[in-house]
mmCIF entry with sequence, helices, sheets and N, C-alpha, C, O atoms, coordinates in Angstrom:
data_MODEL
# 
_entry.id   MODEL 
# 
_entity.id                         1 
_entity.type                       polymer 
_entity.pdbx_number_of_molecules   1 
# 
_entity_poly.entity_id                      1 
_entity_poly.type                           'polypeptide(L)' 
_entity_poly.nstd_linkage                   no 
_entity_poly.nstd_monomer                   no 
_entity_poly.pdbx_seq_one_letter_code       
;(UNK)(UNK)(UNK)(UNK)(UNK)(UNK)(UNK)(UNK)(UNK)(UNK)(UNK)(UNK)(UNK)(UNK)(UNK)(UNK)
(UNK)(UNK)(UNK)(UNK)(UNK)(UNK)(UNK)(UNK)(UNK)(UNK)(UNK)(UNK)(UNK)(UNK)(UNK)(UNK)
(UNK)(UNK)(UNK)(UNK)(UNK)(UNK)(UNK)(UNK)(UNK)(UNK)(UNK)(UNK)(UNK)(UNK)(UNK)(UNK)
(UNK)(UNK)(UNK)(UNK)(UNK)
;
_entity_poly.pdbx_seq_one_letter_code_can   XXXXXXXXXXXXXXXXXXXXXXXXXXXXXXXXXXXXXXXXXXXXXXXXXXXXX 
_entity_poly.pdbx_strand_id                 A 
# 
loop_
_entity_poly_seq.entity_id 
_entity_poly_seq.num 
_entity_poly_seq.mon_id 
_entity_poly_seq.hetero 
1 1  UNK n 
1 2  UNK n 
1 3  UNK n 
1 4  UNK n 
1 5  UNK n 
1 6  UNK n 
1 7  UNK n 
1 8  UNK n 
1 9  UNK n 
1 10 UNK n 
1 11 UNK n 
1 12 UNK n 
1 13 UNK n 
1 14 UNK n 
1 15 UNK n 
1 16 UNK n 
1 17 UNK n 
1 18 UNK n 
1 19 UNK n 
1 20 UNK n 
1 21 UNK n 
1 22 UNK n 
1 23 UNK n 
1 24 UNK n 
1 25 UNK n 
1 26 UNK n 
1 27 UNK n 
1 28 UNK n 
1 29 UNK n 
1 30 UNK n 
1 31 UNK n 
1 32 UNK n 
1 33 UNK n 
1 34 UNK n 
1 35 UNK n 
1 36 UNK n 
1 37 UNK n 
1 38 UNK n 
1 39 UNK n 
1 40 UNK n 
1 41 UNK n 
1 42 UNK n 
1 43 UNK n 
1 44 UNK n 
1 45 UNK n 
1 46 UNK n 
1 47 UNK n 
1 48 UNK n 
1 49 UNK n 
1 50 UNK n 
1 51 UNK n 
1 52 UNK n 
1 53 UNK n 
# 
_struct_asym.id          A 
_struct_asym.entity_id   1 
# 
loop_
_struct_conf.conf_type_id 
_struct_conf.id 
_struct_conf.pdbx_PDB_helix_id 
_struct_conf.beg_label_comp_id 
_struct_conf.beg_label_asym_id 
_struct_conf.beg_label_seq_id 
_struct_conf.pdbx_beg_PDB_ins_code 
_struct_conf.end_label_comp_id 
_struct_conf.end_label_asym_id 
_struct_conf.end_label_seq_id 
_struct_conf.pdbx_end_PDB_ins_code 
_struct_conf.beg_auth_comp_id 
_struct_conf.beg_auth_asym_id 
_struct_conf.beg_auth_seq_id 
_struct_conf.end_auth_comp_id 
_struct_conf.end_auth_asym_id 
_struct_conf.end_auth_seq_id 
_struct_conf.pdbx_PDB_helix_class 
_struct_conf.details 
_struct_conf.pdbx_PDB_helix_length 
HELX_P HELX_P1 AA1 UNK A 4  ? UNK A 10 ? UNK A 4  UNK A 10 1 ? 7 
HELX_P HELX_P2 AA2 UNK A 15 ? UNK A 22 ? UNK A 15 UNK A 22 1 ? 8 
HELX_P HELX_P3 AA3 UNK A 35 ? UNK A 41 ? UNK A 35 UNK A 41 1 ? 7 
HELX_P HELX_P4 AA4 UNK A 44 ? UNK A 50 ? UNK A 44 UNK A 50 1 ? 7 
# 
_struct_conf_type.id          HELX_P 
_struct_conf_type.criteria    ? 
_struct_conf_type.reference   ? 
# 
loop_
_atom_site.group_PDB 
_atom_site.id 
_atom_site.type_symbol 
_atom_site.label_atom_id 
_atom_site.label_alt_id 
_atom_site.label_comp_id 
_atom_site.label_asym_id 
_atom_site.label_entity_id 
_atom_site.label_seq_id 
_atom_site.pdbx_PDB_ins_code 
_atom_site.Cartn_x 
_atom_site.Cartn_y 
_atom_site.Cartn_z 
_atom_site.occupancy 
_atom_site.B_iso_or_equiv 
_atom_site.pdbx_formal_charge 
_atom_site.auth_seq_id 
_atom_site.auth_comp_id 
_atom_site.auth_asym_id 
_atom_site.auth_atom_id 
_atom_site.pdbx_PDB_model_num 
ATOM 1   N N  . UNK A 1 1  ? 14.402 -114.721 52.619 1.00 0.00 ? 1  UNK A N  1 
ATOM 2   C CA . UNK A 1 1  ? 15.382 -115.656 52.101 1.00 0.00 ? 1  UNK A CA 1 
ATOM 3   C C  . UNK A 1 1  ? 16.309 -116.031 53.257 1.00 0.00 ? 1  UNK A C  1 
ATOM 4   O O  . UNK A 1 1  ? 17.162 -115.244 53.669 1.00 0.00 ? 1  UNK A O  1 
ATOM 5   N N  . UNK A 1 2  ? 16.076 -117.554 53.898 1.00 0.00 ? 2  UNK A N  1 
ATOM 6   C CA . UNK A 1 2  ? 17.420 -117.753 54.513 1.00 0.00 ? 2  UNK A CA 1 
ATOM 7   C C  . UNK A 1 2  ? 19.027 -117.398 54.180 1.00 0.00 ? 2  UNK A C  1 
ATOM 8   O O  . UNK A 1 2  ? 19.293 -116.610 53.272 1.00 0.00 ? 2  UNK A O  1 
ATOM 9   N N  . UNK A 1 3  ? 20.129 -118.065 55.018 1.00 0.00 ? 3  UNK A N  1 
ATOM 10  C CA . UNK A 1 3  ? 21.219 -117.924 54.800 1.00 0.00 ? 3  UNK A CA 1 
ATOM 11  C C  . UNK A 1 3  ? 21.515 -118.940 53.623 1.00 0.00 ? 3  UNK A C  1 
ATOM 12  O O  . UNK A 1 3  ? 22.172 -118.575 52.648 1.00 0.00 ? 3  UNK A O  1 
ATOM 13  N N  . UNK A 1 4  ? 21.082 -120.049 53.722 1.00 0.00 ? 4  UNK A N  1 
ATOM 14  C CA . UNK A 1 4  ? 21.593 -121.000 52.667 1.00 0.00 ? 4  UNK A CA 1 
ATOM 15  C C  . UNK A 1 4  ? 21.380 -120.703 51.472 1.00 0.00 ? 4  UNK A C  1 
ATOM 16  O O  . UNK A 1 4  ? 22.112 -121.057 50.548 1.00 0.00 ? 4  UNK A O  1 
ATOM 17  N N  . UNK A 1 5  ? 20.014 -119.793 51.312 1.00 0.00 ? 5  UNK A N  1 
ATOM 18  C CA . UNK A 1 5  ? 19.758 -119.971 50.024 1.00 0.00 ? 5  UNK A CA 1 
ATOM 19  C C  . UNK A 1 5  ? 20.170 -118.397 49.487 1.00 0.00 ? 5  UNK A C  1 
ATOM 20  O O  . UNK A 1 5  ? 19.807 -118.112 48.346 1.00 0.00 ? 5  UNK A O  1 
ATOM 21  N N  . UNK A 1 6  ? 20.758 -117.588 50.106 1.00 0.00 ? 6  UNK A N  1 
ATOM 22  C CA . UNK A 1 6  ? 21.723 -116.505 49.915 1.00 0.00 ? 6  UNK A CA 1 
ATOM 23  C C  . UNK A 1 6  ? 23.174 -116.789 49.258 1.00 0.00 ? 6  UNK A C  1 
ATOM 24  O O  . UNK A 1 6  ? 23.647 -116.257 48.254 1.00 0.00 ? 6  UNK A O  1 
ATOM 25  N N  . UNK A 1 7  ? 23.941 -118.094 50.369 1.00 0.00 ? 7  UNK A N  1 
ATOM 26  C CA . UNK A 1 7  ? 24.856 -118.419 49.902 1.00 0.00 ? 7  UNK A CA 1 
ATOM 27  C C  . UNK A 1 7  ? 24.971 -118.947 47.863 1.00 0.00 ? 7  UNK A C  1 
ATOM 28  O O  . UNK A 1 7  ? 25.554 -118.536 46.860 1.00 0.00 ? 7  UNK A O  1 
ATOM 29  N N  . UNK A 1 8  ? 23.872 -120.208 48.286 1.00 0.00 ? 8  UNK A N  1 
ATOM 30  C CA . UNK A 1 8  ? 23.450 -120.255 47.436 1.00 0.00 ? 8  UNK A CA 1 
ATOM 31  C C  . UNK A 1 8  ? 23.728 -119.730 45.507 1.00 0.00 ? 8  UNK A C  1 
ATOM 32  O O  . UNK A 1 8  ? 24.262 -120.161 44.485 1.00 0.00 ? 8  UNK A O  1 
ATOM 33  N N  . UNK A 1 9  ? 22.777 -118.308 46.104 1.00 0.00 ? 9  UNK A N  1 
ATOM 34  C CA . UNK A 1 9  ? 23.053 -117.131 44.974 1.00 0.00 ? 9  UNK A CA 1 
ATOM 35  C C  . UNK A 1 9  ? 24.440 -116.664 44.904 1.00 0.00 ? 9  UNK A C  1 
ATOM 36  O O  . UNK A 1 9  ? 25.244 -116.649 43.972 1.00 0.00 ? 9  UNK A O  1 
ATOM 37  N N  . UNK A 1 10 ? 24.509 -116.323 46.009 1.00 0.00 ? 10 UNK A N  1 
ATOM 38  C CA . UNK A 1 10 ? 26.044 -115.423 45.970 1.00 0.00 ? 10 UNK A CA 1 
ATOM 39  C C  . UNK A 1 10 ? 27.098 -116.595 45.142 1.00 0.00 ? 10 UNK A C  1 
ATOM 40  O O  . UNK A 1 10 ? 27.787 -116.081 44.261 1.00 0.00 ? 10 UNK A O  1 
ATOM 41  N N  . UNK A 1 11 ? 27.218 -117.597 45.277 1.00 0.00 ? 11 UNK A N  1 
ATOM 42  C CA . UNK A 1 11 ? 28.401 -118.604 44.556 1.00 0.00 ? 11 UNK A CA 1 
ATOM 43  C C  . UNK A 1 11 ? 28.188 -118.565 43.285 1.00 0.00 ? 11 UNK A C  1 
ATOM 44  O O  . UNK A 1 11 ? 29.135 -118.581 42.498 1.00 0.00 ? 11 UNK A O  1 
ATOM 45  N N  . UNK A 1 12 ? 26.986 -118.512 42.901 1.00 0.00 ? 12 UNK A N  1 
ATOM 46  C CA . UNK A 1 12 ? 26.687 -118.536 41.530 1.00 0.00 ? 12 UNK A CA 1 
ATOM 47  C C  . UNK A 1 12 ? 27.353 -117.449 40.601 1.00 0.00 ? 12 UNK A C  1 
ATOM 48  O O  . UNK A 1 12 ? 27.788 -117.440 39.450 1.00 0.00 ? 12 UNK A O  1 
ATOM 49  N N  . UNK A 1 13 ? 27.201 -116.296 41.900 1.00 0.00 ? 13 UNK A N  1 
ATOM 50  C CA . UNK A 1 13 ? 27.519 -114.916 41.186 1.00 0.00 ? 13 UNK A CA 1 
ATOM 51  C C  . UNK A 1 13 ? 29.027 -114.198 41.211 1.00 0.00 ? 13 UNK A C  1 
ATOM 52  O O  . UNK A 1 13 ? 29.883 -114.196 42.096 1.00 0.00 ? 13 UNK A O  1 
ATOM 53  N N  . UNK A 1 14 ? 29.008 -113.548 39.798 1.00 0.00 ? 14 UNK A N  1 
ATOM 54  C CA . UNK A 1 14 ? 30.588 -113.254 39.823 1.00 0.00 ? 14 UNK A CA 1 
ATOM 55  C C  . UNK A 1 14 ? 30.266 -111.592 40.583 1.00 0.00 ? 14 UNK A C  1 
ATOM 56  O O  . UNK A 1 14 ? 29.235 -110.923 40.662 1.00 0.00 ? 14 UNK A O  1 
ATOM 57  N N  . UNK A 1 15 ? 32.138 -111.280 41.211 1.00 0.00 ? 15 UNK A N  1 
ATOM 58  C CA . UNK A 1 15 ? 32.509 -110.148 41.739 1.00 0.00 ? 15 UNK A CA 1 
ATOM 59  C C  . UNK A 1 15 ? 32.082 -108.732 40.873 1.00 0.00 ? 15 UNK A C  1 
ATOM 60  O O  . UNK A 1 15 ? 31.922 -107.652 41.442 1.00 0.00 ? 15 UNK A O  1 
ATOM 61  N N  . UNK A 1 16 ? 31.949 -108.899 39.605 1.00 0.00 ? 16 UNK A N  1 
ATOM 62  C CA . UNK A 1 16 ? 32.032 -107.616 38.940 1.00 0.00 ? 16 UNK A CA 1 
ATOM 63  C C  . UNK A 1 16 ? 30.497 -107.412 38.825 1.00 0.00 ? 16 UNK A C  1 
ATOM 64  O O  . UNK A 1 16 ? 30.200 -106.218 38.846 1.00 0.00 ? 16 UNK A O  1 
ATOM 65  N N  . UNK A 1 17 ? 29.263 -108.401 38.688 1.00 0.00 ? 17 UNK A N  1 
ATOM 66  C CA . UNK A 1 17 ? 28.277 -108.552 38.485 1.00 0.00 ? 17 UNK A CA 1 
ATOM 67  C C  . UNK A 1 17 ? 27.490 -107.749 39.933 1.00 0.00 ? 17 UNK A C  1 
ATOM 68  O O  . UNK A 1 17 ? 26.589 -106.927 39.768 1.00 0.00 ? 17 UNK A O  1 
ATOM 69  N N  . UNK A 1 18 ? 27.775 -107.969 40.711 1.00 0.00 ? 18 UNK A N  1 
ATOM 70  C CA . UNK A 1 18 ? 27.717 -107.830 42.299 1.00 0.00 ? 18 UNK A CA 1 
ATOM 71  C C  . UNK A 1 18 ? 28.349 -105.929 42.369 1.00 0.00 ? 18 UNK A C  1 
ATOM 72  O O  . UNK A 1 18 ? 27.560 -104.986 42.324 1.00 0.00 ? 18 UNK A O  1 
ATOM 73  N N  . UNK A 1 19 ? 29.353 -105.820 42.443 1.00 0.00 ? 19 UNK A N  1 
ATOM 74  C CA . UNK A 1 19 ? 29.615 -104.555 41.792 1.00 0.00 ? 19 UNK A CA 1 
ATOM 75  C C  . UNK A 1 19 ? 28.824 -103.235 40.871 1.00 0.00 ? 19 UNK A C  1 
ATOM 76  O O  . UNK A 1 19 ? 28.487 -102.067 41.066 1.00 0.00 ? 19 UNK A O  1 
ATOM 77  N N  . UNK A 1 20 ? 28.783 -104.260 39.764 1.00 0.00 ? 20 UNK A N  1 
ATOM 78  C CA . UNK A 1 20 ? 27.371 -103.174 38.942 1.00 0.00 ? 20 UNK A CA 1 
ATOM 79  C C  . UNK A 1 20 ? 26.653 -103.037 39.039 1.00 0.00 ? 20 UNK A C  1 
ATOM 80  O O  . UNK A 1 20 ? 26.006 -102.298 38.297 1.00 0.00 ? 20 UNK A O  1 
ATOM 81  N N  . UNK A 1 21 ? 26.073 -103.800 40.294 1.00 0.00 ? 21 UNK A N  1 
ATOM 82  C CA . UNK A 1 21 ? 24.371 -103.995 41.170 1.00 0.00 ? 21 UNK A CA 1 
ATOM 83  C C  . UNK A 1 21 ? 24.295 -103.044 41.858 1.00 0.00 ? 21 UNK A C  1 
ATOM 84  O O  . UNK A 1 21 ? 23.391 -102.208 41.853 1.00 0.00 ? 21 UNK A O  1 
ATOM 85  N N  . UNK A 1 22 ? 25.672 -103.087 42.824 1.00 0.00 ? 22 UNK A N  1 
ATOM 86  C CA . UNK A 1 22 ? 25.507 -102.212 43.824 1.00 0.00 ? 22 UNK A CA 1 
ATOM 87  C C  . UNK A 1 22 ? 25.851 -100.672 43.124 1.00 0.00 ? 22 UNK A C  1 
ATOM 88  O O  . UNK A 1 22 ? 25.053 -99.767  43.368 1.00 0.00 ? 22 UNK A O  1 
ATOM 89  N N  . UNK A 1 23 ? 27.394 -100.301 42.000 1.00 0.00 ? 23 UNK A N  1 
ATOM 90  C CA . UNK A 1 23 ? 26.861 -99.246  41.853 1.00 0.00 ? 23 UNK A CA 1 
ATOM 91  C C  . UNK A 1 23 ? 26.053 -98.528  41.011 1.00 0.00 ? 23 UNK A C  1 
ATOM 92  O O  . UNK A 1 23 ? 26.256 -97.358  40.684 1.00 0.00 ? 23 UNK A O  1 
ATOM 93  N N  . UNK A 1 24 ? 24.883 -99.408  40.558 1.00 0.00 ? 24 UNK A N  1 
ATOM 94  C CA . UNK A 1 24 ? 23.634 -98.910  40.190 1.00 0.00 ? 24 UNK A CA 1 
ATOM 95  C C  . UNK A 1 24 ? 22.524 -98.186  41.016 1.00 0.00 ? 24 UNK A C  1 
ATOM 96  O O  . UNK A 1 24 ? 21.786 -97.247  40.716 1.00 0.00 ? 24 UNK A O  1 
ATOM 97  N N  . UNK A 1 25 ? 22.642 -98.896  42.105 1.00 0.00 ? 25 UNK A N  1 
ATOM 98  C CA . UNK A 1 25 ? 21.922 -98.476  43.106 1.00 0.00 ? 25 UNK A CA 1 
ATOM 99  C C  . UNK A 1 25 ? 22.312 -97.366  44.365 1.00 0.00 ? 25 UNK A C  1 
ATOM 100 O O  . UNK A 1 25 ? 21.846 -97.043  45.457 1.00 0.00 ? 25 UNK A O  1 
ATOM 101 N N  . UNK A 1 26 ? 23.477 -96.998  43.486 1.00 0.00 ? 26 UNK A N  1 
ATOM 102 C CA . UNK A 1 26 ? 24.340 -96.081  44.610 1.00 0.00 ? 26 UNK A CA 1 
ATOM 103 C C  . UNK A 1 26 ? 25.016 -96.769  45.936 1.00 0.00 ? 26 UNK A C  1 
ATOM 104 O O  . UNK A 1 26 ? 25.438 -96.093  46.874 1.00 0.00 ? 26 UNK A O  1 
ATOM 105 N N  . UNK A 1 27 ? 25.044 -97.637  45.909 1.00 0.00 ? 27 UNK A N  1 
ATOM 106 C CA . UNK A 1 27 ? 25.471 -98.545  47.275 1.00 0.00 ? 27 UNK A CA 1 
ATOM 107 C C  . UNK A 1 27 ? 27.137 -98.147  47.482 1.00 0.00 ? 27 UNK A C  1 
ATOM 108 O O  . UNK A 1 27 ? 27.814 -98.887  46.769 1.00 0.00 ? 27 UNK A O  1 
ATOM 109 N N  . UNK A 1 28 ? 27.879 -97.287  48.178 1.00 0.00 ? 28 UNK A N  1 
ATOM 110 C CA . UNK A 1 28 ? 29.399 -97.831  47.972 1.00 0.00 ? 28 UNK A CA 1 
ATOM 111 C C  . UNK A 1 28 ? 29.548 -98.816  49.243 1.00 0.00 ? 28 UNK A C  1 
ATOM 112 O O  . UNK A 1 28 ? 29.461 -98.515  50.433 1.00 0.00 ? 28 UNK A O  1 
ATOM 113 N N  . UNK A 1 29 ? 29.890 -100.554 48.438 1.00 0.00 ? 29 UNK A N  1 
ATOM 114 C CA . UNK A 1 29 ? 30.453 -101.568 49.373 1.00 0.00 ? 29 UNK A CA 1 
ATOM 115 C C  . UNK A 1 29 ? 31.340 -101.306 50.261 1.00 0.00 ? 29 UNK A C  1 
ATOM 116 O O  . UNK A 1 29 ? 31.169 -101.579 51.449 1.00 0.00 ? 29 UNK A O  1 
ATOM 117 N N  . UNK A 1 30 ? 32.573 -100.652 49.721 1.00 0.00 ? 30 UNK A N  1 
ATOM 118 C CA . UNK A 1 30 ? 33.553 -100.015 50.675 1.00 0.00 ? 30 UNK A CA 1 
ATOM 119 C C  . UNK A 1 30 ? 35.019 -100.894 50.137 1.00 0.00 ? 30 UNK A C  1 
ATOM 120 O O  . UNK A 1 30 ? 34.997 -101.684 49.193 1.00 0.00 ? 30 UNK A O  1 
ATOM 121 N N  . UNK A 1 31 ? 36.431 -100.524 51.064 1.00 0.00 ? 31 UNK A N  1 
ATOM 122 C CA . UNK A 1 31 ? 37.780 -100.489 50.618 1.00 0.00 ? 31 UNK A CA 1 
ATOM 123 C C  . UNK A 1 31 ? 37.457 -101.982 49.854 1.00 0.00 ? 31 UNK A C  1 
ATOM 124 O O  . UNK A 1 31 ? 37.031 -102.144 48.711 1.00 0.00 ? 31 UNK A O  1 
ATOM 125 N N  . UNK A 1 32 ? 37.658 -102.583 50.447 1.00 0.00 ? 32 UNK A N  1 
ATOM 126 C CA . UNK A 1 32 ? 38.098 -104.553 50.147 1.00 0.00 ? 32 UNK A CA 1 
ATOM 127 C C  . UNK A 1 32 ? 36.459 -105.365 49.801 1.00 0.00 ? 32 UNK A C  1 
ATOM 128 O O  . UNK A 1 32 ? 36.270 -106.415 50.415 1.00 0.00 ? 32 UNK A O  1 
ATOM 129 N N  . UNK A 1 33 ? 35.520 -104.960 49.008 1.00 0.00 ? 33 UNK A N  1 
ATOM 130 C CA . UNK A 1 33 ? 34.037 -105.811 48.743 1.00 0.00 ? 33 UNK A CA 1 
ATOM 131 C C  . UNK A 1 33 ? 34.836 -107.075 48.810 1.00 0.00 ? 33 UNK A C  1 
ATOM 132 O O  . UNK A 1 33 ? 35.988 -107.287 48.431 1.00 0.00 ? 33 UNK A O  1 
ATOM 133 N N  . UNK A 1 34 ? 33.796 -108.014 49.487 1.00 0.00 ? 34 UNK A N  1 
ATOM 134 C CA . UNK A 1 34 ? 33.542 -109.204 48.999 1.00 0.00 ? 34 UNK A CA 1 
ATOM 135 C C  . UNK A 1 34 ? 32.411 -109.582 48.841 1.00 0.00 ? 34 UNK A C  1 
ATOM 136 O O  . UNK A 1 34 ? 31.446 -109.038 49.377 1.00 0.00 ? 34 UNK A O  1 
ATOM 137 N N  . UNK A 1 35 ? 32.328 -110.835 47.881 1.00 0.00 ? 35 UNK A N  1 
ATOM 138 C CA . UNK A 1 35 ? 30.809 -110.822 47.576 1.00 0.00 ? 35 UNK A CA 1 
ATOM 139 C C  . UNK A 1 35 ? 29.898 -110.774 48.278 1.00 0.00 ? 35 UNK A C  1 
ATOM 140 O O  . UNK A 1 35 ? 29.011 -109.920 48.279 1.00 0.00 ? 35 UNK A O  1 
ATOM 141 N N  . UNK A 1 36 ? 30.002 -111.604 48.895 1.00 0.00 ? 36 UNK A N  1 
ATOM 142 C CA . UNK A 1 36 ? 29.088 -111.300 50.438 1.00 0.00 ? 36 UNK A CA 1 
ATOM 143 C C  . UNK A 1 36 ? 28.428 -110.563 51.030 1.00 0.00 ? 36 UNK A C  1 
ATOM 144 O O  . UNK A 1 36 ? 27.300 -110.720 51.498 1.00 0.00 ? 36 UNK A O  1 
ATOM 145 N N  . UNK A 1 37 ? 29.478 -109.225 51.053 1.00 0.00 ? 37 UNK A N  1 
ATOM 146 C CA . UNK A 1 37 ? 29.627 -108.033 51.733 1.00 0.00 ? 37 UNK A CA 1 
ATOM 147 C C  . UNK A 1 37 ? 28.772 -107.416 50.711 1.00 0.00 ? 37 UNK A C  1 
ATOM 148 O O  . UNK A 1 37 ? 27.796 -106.740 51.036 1.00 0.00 ? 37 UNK A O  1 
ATOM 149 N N  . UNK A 1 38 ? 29.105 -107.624 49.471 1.00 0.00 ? 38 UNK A N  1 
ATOM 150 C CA . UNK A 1 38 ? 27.853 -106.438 48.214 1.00 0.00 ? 38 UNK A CA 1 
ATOM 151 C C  . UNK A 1 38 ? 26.295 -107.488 48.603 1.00 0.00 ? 38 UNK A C  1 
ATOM 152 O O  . UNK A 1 38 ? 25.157 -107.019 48.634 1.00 0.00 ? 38 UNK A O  1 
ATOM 153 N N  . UNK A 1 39 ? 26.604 -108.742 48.825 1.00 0.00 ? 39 UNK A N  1 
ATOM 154 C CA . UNK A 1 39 ? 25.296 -109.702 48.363 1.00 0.00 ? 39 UNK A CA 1 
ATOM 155 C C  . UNK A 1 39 ? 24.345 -109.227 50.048 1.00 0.00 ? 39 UNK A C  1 
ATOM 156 O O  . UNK A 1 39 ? 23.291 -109.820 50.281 1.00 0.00 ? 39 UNK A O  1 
ATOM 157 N N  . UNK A 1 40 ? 24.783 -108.339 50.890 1.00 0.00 ? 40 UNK A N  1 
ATOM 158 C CA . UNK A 1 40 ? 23.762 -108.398 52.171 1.00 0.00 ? 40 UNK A CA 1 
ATOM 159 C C  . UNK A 1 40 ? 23.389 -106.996 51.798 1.00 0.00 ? 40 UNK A C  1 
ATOM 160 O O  . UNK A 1 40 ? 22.175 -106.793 51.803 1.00 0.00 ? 40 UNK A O  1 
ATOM 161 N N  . UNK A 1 41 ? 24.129 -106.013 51.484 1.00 0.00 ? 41 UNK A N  1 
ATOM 162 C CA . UNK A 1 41 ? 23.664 -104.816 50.755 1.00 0.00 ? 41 UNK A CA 1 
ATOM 163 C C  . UNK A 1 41 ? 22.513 -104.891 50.131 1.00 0.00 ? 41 UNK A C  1 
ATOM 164 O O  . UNK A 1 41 ? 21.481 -104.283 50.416 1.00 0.00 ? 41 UNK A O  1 
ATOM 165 N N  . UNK A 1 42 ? 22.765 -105.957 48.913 1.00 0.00 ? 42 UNK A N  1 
ATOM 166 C CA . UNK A 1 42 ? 21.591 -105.855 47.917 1.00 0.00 ? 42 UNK A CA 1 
ATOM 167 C C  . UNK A 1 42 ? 20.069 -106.335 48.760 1.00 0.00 ? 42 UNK A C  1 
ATOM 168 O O  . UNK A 1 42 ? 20.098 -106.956 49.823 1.00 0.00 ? 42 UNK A O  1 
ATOM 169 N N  . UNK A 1 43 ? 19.088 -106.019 48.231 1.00 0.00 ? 43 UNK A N  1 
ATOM 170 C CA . UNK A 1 43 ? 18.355 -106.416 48.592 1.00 0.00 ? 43 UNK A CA 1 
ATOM 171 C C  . UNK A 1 43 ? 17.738 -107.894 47.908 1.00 0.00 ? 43 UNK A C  1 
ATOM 172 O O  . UNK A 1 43 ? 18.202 -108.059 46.780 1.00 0.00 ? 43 UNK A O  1 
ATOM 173 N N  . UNK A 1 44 ? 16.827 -108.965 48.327 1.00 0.00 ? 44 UNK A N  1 
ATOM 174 C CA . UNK A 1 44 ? 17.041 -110.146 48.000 1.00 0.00 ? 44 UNK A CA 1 
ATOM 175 C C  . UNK A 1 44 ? 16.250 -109.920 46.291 1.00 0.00 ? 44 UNK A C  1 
ATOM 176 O O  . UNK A 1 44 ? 16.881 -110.515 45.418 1.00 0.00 ? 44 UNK A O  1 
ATOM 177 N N  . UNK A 1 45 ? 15.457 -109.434 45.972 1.00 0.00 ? 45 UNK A N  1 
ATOM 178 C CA . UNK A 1 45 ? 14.890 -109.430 44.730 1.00 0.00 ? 45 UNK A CA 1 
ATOM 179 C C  . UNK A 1 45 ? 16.160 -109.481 43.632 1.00 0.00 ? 45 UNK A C  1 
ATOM 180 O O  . UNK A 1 45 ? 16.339 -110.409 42.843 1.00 0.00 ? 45 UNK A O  1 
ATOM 181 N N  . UNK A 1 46 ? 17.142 -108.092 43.769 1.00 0.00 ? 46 UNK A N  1 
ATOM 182 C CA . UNK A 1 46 ? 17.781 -107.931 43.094 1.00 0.00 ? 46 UNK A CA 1 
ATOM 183 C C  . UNK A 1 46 ? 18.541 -109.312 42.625 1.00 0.00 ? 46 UNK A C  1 
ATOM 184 O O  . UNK A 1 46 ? 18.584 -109.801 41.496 1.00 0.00 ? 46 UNK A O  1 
ATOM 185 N N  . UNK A 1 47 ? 19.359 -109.976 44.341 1.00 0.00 ? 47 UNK A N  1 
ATOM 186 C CA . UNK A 1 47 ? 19.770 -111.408 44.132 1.00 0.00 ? 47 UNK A CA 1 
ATOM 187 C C  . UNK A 1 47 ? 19.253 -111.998 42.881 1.00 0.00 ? 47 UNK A C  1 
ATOM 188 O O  . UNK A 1 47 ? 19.841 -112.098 41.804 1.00 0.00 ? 47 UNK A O  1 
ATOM 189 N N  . UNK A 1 48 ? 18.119 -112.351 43.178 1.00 0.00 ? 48 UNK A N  1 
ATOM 190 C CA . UNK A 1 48 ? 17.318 -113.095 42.654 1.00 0.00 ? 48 UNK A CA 1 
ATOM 191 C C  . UNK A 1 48 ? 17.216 -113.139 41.303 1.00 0.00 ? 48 UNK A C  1 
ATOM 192 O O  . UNK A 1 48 ? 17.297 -114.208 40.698 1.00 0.00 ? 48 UNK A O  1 
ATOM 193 N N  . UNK A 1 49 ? 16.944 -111.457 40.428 1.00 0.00 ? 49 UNK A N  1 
ATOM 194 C CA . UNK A 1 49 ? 17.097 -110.925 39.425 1.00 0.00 ? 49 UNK A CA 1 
ATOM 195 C C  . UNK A 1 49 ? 18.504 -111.524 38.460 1.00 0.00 ? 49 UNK A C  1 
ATOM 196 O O  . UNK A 1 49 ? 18.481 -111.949 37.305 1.00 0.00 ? 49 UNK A O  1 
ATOM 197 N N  . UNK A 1 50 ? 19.484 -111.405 39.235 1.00 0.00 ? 50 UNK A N  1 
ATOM 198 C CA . UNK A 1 50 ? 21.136 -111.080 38.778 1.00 0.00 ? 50 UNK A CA 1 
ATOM 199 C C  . UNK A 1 50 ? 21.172 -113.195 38.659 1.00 0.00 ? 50 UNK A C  1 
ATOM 200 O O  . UNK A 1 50 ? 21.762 -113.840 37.792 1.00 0.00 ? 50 UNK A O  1 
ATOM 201 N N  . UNK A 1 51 ? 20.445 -113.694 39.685 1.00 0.00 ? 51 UNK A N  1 
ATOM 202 C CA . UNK A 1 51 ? 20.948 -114.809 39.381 1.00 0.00 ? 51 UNK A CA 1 
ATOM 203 C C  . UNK A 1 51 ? 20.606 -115.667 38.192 1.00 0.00 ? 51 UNK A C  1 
ATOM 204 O O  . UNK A 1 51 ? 21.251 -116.635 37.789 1.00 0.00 ? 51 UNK A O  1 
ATOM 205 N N  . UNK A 1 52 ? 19.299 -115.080 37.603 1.00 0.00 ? 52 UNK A N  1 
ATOM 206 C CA . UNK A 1 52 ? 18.286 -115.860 36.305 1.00 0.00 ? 52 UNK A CA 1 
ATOM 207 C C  . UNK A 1 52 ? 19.529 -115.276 34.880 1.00 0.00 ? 52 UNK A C  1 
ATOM 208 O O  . UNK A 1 52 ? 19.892 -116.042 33.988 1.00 0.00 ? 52 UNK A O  1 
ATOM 209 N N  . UNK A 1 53 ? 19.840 -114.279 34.955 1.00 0.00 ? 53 UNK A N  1 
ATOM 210 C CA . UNK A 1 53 ? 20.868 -113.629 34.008 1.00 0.00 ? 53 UNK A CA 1 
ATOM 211 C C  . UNK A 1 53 ? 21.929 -114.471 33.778 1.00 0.00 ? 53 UNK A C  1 
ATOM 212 O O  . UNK A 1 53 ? 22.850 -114.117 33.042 1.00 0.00 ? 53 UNK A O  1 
# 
């Protein structure tokens, strides 16, 4: 998945959604997440997953 079509997803997607992704998967984003910051974590499937929802 390029950058654009990352951005893309990530706008679509809300902060808390991005959040329950990551701590599902055990990920801690860290002090200040931004989406961004959870959306390079995730891996692109998940993206992908969270965005059809």
């Amino acid at each position: 998945m390029n950058e654009k079509e990352r951005a893309e997803l990530i706008k679509n997607l809300d902060l808390k959604v991005l959040k329950e992704a990551a701590k599902a998967r055990g990920i801690k984003p860290g002090r200040c997440p931004t989406k961004a910051s959870i959306a390079k974590l995730l891996p692109d499937e998940e993206l992908l997953e969270l965005s059809k929802k």
